[in-house]
Legacy VTK file of the C-alpha trace (Angstrom):
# vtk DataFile Version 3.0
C-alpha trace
ASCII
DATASET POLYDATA
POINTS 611 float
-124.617 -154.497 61.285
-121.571 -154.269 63.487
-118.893 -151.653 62.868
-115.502 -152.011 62.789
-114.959 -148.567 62.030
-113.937 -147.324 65.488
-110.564 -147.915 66.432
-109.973 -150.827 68.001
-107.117 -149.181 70.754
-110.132 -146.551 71.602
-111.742 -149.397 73.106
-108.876 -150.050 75.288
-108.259 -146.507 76.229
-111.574 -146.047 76.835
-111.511 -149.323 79.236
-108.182 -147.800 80.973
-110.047 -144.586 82.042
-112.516 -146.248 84.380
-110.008 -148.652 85.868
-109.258 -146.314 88.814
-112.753 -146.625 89.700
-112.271 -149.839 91.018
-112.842 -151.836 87.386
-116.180 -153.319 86.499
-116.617 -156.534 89.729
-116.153 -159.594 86.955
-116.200 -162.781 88.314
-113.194 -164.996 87.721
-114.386 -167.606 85.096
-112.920 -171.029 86.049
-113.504 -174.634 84.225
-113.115 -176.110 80.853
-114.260 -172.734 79.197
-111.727 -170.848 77.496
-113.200 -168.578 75.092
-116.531 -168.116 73.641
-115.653 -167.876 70.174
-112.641 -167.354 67.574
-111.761 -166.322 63.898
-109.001 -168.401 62.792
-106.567 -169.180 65.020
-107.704 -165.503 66.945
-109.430 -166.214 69.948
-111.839 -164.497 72.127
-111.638 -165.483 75.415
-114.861 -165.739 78.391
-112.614 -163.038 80.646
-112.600 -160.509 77.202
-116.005 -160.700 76.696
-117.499 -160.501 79.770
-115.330 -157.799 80.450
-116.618 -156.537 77.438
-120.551 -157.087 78.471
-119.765 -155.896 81.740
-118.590 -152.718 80.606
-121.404 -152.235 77.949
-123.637 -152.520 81.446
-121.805 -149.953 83.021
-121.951 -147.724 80.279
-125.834 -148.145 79.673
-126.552 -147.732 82.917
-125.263 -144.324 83.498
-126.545 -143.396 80.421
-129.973 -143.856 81.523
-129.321 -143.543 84.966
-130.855 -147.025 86.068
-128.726 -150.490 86.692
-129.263 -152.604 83.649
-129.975 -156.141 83.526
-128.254 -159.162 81.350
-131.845 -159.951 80.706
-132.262 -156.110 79.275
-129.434 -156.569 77.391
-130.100 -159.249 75.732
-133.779 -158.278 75.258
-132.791 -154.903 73.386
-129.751 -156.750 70.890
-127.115 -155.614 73.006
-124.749 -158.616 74.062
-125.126 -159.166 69.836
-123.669 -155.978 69.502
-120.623 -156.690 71.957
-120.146 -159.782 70.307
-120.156 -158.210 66.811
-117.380 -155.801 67.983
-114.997 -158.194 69.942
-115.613 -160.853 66.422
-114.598 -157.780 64.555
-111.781 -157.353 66.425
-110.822 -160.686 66.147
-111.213 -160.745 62.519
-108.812 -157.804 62.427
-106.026 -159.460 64.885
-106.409 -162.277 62.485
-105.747 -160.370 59.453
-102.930 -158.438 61.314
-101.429 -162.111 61.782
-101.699 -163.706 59.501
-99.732 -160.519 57.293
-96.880 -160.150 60.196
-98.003 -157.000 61.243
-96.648 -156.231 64.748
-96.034 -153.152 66.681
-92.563 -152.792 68.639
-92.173 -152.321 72.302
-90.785 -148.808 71.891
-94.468 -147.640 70.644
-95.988 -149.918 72.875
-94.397 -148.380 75.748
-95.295 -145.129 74.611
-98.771 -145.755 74.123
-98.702 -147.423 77.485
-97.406 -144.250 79.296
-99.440 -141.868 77.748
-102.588 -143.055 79.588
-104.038 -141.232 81.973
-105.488 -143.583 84.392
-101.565 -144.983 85.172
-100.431 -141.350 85.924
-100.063 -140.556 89.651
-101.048 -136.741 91.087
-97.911 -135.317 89.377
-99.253 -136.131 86.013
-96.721 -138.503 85.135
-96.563 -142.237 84.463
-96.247 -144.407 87.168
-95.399 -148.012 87.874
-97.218 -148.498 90.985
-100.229 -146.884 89.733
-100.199 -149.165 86.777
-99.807 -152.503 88.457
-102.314 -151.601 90.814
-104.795 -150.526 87.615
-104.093 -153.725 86.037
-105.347 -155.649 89.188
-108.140 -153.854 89.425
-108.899 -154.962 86.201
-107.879 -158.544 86.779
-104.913 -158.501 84.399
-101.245 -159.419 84.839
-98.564 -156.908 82.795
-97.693 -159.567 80.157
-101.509 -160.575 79.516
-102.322 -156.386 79.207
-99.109 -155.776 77.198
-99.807 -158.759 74.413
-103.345 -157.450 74.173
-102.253 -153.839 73.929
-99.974 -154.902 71.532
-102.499 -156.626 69.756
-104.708 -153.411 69.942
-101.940 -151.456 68.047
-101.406 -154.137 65.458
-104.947 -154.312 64.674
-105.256 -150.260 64.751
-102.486 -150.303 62.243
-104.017 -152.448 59.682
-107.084 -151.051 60.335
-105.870 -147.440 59.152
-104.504 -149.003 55.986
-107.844 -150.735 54.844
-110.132 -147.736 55.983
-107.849 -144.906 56.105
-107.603 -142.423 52.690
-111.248 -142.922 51.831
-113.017 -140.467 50.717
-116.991 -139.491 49.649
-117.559 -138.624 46.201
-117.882 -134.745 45.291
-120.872 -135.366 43.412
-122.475 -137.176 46.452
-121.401 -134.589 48.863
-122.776 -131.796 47.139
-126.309 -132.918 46.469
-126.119 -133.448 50.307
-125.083 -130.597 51.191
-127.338 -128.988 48.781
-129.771 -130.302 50.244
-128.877 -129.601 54.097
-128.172 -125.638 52.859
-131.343 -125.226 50.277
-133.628 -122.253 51.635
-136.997 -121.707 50.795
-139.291 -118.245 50.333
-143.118 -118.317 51.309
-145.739 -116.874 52.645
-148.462 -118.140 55.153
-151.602 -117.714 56.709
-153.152 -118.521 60.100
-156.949 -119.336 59.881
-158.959 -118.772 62.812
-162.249 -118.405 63.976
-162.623 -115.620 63.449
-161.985 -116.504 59.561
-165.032 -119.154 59.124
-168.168 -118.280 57.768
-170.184 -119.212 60.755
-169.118 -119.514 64.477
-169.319 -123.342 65.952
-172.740 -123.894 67.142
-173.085 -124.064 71.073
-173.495 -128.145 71.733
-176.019 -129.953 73.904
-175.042 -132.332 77.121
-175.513 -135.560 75.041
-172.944 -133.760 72.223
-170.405 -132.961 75.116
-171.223 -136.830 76.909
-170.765 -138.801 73.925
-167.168 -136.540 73.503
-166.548 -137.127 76.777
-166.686 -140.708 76.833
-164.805 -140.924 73.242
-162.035 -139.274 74.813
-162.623 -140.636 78.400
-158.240 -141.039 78.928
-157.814 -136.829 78.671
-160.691 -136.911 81.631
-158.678 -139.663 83.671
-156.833 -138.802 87.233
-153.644 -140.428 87.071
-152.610 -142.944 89.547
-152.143 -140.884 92.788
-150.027 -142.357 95.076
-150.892 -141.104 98.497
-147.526 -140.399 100.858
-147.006 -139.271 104.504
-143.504 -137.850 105.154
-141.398 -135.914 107.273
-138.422 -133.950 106.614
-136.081 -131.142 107.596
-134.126 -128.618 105.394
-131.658 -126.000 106.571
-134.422 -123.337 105.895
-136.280 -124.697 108.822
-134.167 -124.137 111.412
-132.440 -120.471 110.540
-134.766 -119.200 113.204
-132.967 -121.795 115.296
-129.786 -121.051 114.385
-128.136 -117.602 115.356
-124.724 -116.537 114.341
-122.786 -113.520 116.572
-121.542 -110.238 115.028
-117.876 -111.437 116.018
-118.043 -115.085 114.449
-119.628 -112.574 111.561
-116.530 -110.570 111.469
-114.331 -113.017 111.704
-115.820 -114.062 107.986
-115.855 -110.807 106.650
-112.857 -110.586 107.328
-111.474 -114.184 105.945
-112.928 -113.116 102.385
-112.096 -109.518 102.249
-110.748 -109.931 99.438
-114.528 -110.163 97.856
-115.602 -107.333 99.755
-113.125 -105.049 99.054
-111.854 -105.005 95.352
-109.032 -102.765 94.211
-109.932 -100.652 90.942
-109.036 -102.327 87.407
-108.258 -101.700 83.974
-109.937 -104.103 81.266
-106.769 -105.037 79.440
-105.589 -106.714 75.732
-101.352 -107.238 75.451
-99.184 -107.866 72.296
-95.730 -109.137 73.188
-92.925 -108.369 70.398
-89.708 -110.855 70.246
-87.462 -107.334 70.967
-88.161 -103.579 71.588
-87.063 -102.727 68.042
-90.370 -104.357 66.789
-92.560 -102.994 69.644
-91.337 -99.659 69.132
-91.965 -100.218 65.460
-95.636 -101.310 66.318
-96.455 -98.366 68.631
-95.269 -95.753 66.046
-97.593 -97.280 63.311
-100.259 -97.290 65.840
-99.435 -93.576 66.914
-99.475 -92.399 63.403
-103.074 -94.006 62.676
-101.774 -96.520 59.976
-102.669 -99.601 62.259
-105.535 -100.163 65.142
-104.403 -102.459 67.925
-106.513 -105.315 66.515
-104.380 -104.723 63.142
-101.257 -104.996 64.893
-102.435 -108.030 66.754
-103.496 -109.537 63.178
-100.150 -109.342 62.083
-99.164 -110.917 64.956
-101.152 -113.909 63.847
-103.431 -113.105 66.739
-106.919 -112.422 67.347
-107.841 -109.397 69.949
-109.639 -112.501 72.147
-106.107 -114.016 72.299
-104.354 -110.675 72.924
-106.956 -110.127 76.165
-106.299 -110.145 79.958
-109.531 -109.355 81.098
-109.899 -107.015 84.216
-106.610 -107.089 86.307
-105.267 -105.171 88.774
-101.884 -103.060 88.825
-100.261 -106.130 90.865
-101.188 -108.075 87.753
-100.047 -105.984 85.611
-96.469 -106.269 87.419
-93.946 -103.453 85.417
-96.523 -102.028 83.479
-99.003 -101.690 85.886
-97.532 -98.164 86.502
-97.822 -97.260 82.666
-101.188 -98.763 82.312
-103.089 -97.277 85.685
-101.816 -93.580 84.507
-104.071 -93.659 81.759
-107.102 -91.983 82.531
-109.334 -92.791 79.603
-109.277 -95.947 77.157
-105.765 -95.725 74.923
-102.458 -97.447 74.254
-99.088 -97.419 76.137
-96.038 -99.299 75.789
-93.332 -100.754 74.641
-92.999 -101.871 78.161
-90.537 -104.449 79.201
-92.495 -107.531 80.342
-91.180 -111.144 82.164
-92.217 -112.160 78.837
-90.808 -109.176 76.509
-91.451 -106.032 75.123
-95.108 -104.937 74.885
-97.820 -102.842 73.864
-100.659 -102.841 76.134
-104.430 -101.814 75.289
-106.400 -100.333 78.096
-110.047 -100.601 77.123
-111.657 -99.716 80.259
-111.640 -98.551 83.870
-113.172 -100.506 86.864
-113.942 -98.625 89.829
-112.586 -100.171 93.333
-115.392 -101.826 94.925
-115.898 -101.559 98.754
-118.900 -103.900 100.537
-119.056 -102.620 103.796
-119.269 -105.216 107.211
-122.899 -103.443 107.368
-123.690 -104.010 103.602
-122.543 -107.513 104.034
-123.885 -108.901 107.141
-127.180 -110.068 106.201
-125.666 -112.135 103.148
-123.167 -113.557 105.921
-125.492 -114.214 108.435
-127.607 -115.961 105.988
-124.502 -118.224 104.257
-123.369 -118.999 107.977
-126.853 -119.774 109.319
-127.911 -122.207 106.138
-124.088 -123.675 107.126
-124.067 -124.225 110.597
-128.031 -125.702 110.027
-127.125 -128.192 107.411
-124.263 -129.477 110.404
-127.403 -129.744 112.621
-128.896 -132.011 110.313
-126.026 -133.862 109.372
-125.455 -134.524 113.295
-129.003 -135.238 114.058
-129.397 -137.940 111.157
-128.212 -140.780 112.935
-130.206 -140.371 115.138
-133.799 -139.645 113.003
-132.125 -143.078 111.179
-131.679 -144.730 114.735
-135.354 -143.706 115.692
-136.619 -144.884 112.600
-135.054 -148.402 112.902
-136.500 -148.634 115.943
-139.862 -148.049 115.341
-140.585 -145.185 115.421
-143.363 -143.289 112.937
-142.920 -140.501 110.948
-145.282 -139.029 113.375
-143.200 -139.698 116.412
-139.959 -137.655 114.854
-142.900 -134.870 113.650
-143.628 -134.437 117.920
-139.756 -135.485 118.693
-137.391 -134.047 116.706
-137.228 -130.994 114.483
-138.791 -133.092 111.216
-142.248 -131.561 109.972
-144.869 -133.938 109.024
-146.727 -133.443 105.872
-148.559 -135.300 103.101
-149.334 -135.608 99.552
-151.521 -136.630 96.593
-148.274 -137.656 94.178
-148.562 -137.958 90.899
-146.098 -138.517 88.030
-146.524 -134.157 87.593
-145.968 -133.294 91.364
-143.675 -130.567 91.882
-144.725 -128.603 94.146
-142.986 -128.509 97.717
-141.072 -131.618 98.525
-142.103 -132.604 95.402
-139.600 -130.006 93.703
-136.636 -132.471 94.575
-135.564 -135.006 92.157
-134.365 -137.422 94.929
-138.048 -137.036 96.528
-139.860 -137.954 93.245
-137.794 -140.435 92.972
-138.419 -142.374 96.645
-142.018 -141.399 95.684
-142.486 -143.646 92.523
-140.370 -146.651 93.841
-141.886 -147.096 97.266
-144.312 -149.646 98.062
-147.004 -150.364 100.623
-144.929 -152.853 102.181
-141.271 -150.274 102.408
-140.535 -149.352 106.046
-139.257 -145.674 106.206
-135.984 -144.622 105.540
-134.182 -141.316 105.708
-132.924 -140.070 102.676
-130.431 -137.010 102.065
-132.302 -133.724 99.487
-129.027 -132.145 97.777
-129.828 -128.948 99.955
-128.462 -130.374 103.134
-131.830 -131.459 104.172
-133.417 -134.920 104.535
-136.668 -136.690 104.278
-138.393 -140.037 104.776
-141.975 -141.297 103.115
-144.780 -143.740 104.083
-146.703 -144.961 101.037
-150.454 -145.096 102.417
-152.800 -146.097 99.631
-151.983 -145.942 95.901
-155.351 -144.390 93.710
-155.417 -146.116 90.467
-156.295 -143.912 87.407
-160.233 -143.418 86.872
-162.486 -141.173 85.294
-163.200 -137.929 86.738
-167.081 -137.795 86.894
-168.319 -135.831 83.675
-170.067 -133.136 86.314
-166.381 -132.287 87.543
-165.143 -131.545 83.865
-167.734 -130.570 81.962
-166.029 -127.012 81.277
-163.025 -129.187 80.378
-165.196 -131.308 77.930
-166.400 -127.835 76.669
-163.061 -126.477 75.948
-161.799 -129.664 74.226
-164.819 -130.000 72.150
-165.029 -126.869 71.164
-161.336 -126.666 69.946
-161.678 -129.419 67.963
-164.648 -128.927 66.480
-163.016 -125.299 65.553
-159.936 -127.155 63.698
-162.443 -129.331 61.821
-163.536 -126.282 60.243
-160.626 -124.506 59.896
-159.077 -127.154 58.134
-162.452 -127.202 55.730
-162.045 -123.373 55.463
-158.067 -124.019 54.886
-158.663 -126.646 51.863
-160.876 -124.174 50.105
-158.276 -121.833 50.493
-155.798 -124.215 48.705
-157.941 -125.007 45.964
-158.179 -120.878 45.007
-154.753 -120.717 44.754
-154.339 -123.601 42.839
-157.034 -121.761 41.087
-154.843 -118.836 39.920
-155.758 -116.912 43.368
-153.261 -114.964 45.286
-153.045 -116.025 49.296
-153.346 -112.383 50.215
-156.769 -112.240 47.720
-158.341 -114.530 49.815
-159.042 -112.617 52.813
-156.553 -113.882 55.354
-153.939 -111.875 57.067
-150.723 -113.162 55.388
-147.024 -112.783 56.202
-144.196 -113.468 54.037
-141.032 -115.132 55.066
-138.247 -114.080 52.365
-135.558 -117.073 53.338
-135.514 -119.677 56.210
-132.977 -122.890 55.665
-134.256 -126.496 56.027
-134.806 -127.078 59.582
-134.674 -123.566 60.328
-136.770 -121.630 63.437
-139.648 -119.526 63.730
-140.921 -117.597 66.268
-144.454 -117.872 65.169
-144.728 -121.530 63.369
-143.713 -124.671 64.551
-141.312 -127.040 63.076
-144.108 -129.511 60.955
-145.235 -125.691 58.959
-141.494 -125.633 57.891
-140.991 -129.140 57.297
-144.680 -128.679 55.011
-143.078 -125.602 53.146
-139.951 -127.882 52.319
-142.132 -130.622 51.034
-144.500 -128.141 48.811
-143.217 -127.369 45.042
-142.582 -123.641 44.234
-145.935 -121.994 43.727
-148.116 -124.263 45.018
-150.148 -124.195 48.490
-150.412 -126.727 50.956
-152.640 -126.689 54.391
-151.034 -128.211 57.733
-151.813 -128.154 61.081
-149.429 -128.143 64.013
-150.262 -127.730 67.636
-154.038 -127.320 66.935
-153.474 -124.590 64.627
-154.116 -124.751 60.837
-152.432 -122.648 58.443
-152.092 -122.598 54.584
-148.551 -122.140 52.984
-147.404 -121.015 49.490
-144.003 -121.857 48.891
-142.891 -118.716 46.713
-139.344 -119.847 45.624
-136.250 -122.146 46.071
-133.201 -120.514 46.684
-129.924 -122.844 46.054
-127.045 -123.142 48.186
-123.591 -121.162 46.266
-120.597 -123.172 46.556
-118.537 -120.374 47.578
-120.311 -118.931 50.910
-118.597 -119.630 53.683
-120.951 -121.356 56.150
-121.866 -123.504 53.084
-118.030 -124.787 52.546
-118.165 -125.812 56.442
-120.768 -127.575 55.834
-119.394 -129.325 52.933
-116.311 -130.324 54.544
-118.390 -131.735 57.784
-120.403 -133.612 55.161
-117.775 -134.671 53.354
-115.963 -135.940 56.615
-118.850 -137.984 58.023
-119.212 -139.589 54.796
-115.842 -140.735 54.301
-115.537 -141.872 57.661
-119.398 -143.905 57.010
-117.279 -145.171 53.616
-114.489 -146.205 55.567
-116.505 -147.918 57.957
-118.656 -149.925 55.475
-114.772 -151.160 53.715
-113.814 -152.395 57.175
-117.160 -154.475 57.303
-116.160 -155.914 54.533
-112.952 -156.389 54.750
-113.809 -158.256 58.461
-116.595 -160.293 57.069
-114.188 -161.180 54.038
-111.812 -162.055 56.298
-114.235 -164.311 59.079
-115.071 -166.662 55.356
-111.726 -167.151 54.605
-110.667 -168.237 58.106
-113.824 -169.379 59.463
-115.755 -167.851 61.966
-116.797 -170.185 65.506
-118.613 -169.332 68.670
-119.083 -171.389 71.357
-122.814 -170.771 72.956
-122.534 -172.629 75.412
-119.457 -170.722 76.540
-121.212 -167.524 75.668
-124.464 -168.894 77.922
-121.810 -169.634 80.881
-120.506 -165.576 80.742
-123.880 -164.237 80.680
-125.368 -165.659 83.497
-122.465 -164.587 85.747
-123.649 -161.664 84.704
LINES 1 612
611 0 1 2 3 4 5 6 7 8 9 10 11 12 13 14 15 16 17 18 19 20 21 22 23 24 25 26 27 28 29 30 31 32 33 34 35 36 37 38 39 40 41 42 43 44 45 46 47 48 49 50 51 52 53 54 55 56 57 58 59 60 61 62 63 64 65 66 67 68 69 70 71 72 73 74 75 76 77 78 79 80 81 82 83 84 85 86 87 88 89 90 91 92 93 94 95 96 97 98 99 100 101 102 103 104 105 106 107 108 109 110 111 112 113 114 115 116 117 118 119 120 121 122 123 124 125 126 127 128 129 130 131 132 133 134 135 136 137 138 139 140 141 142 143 144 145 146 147 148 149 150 151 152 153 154 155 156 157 158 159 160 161 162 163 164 165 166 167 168 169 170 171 172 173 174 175 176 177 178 179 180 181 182 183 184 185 186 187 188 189 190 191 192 193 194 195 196 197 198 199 200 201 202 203 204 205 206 207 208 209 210 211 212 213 214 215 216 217 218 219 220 221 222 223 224 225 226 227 228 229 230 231 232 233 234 235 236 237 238 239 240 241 242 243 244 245 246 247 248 249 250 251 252 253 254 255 256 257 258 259 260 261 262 263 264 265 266 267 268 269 270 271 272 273 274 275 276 277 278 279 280 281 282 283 284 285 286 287 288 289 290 291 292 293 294 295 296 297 298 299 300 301 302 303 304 305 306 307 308 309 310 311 312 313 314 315 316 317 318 319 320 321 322 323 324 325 326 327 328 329 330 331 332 333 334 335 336 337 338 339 340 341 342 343 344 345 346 347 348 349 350 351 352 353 354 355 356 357 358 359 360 361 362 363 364 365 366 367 368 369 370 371 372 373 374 375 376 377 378 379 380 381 382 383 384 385 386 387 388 389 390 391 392 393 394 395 396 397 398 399 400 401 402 403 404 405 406 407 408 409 410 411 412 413 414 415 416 417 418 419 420 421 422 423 424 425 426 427 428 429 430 431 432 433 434 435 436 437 438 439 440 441 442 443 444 445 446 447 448 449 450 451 452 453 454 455 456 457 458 459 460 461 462 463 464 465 466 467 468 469 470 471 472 473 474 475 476 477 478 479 480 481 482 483 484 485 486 487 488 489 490 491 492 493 494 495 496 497 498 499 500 501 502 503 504 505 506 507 508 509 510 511 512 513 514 515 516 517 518 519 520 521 522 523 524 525 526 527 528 529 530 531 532 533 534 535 536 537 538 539 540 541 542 543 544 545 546 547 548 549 550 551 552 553 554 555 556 557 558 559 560 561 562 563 564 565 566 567 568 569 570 571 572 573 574 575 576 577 578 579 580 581 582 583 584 585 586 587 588 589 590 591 592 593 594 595 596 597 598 599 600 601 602 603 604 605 606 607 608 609 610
């Protein structure tokens, strides 16, 4: 179902925001076609909605981090879903029309301004920067106005058919009931160690016949076999040696990091005149009042009141008042650029002194890695140059600083050059037929890759894993029995048994909420303990362990504890705003009968295959 519950000017503002990246590259649609589709007399025209599809691309793709397709998009529903939204806005700007509901060009102006991507460095709205957005964007001012306009119309009546809904009480507290219900029980692992008799030792044609049931977890995985070459700033700090004056010269350039004046960890209340400050420090003096009370009636917290460590410069006047204290106490009123205060010193920070001695090696190493990822930088037009003409990645191994190395890649490589995302990467998508080319590692380093030979998966011979096979048989036939051990367990209980009577090491959990964590049981146990009736037992297993659980008792969410009314009200606000959303589906769709809903698929074919 589409939703029309968003505001429609979000969509807008949302569009403004990337124009100053240069807009989305539509095409210009030219002919006959003039809009793919209308509601009444509202139309939607090819340029909206491709600009619409084109920035539902845009959007996907950095999502997943991959270009998407028009042929993806229409595969997984999307371009329905873009044309649900712009048909629901339509339906809306219909509505708003046909009523007379308009918005006036003071508010439109003021909406207009207030976006960010027509603000210049200065923060402020500027005229340049907006015509220029708009082109980007392939609009003219009066086209962008009338549809803003539109926008605000639509956003207008769409606040006064969704707005002031509300979930009902009775609906939003058996939800949140249910979110904030805890349970009590008590559970038991069974082990091995637990079964009557160990799991007998199995022959070769026990561990074959496994073996080739489960022949995928005794596959290789494709292995892709790659050659490469590459050169990171690591490799050439023998190379690359930095003089004690160039050393100096940096010390001294961030002295400030190396030589740190002492501190006082600070917290400041500021009183509108010394009458009240003074007032402050004598309650505080006579004990009626800590400096957290004071800053409470202040209507402050003590993390609003803080300064963190500063230094007497910092502190300005009171720095004087503050740095005589020689233990954690309170001084003040002290007049501030800002007024009369009290000031809280908490703490004392020694001055901290890294000598050029102390501090050499981590200079010499910062400057090294620096002056070696230059090296590379300077040299990669060349490696790029060499590698256009010919040369192999074994050529810039014996003529340039590059080491040559190879590797068996999988999808689970990460060891080495395999560690770098941007390596993987050029490793998966490379093909027998790519020519090198040097890529950039986010270290300063670079790297190019020769697919040789790609190893499809196959079966690793059973010799090779048979200890593997052993393992995985044996586990499995061990959870087979545990689970036979665990139902008998059950069916005691049920019997009138206690968990603990049955000879299993038990723990009991007094309170854990739905969802809740566990250091010792996984998620599914929890989920199982939720799903059990008081009293009874239940057996799951969850990450080839098997456990039996007794839920003991339910324990019901009070109304009146605090972390339960948050999540009331968050309840209660999401379904409202799903309420809202389902009356402005209706209200749209109403609206689309009465004034008849048309879409042009040809048009709509046209758009998407610009796409």
């Amino acid at each position: 179902m589409r939703s029309h519950g968003k505001s429609v000017v979000v969509w807008i503002l949302l569009a403004m925001l990337v124009l100053g990246l240069g807009g989305f590259g539509l095409r210009s649609f030219s002919g006959s076609l003039q809009d793919v589709g209308s509601v009444g007399e509202t139309k939607i025209s090819v340029t909206e909605y491709g600009r619409a599809l084109r920035q539902e691309m845009q959007s996907r793709s950095q999502q997943l981090g991959q270009t998407i397709t028009m042929a993806q998009m229409k595969q997984s529903g999307l371009d329905q879903q873009v044309m649900g939204r712009l048909i629901g806005q339509a339906a809306l700007g219909e509505a708003a029309r046909r009523l007379g509901v308009s918005m006036g060009d003071t508010e439109l102006q003021k909406q207009i301004t207030n976006i960010q991507a027509f603000h210049n460095a200065s923060g402020n709205f500027d005229r340049e920067t907006y015509k220029f957005a708009l082109r980007q964007q392939g609009y003219s001012e009066p086209q962008f106005e009338a549809q803003m306009r539109d926008d605000l119309a639509r956003s207008v009546l769409q606040s006064a058919v969704g707005g002031g809904v509300e979930a009902p009480q009775a609906v939003t507290d058996a939800y949140t009931q249910y979110v904030s219900q805890k349970r009590g029980f008590t559970w038991a692992e069974i082990t091995e160690a637990d079964l009557a008799k160990p799991i007998a030792k199995p022959s070769d044609d026990t561990l074959k016949t496994y073996y080739n049931d489960h022949i995928q977890d005794f596959t290789s995985p494709e292995t892709r076999k790659i050659t490469y070459a590459w050169l990171t700033p690591d490799m050439l700090q023998d190379k690359v040696k930095i003089d004690d004056a160039t050393l100096r010269q940096g010390y001294q350039a961030r002295i400030d990091e190396f030589k740190q004046p002492e501190k006082r960890l600070v917290e400041r209340l500021v009183y509108p005149d010394m009458k009240a400050a003074q007032a402050a420090k004598d309650k505080f003096d006579a004990g009626k009042a800590s400096f957290e009370d004071l800053a409470k009636e202040r209507g402050l917290s003590l993390s609003d009141a803080d300064l963190g460590d500063v230094t007497k410069a910092e502190l300005g006047k009171a720095g004087d008042a503050v740095f005589a204290l020689k233990q954690p106490g309170v001084v003040g009123p002290v007049e501030t650029d800002l007024g009369p205060a009290l000031f809280s010193m908490n703490g004392i920070i020694a001055p901290q002194e890294t000598s050029f001695a102390d501090a050499r090696e981590e200079l010499a190493g910062e400057a090294e890695s620096d002056m070696a990822r230059r090296d590379i930088s300077k040299q990669s037009e060349s490696l790029q140059d060499k590698l256009a003409g010919g040369a192999t990645l074994e050529d810039l191994a014996k003529e340039t600083d590059m080491e040559l190395g190879q590797i068996d890649f999988t999808a689970d490589s990460s060891d080495g050059i395999a560690g770098y995302d941007e390596f993987r990467k050029a490793a998966q998508d490379v093909t027998t037929d790519d020519f090198p080319q040097l890529e950039n590692l986010p270290d300063g380093g670079v790297f190019a890759l020769r697919l040789d030979k790609i190893e499809p998966p196959a079966p690793i011979p059973f010799e090779q894993v048979r200890a593997k096979v052993l393992a995985a048989w044996h586990q499995s036939e061990a959870v087979k029995a545990e689970e036979a051990r665990a139902k008998e367990v059950v069916a005691a209980v049920e019997g009138g048994k206690s968990l603990g009577s049955t000879g299993l090491l038990t723990t009991t959990v007094p309170s854990i909420s739905r969802g809740g964590h566990s250091d010792e049981l996984s998620p599914p146990v929890i989920a199982k303990v939720f799903a059990t009736a008081p009293g009874k037992a239940a057996q799951v297993t969850a990450d080839g362990k098997v456990y039996v659980i007794v839920t003991d008792k339910v324990i019901d969410a009070k109304a009146d504890d605090p972390d339960v009314k948050l999540i009331s009200g968050q309840i209660s606000q999401q379904l409202s705003q799903s309420l809202a959303n389902d009356v402005l589906n209706f209200y749209a769709t109403a609206v689309e009968d009465e004034a008849g809903l048309s879409i042009d698929s040809q048009a709509v074919t046209a758009v998407q295959s610009q796409m």
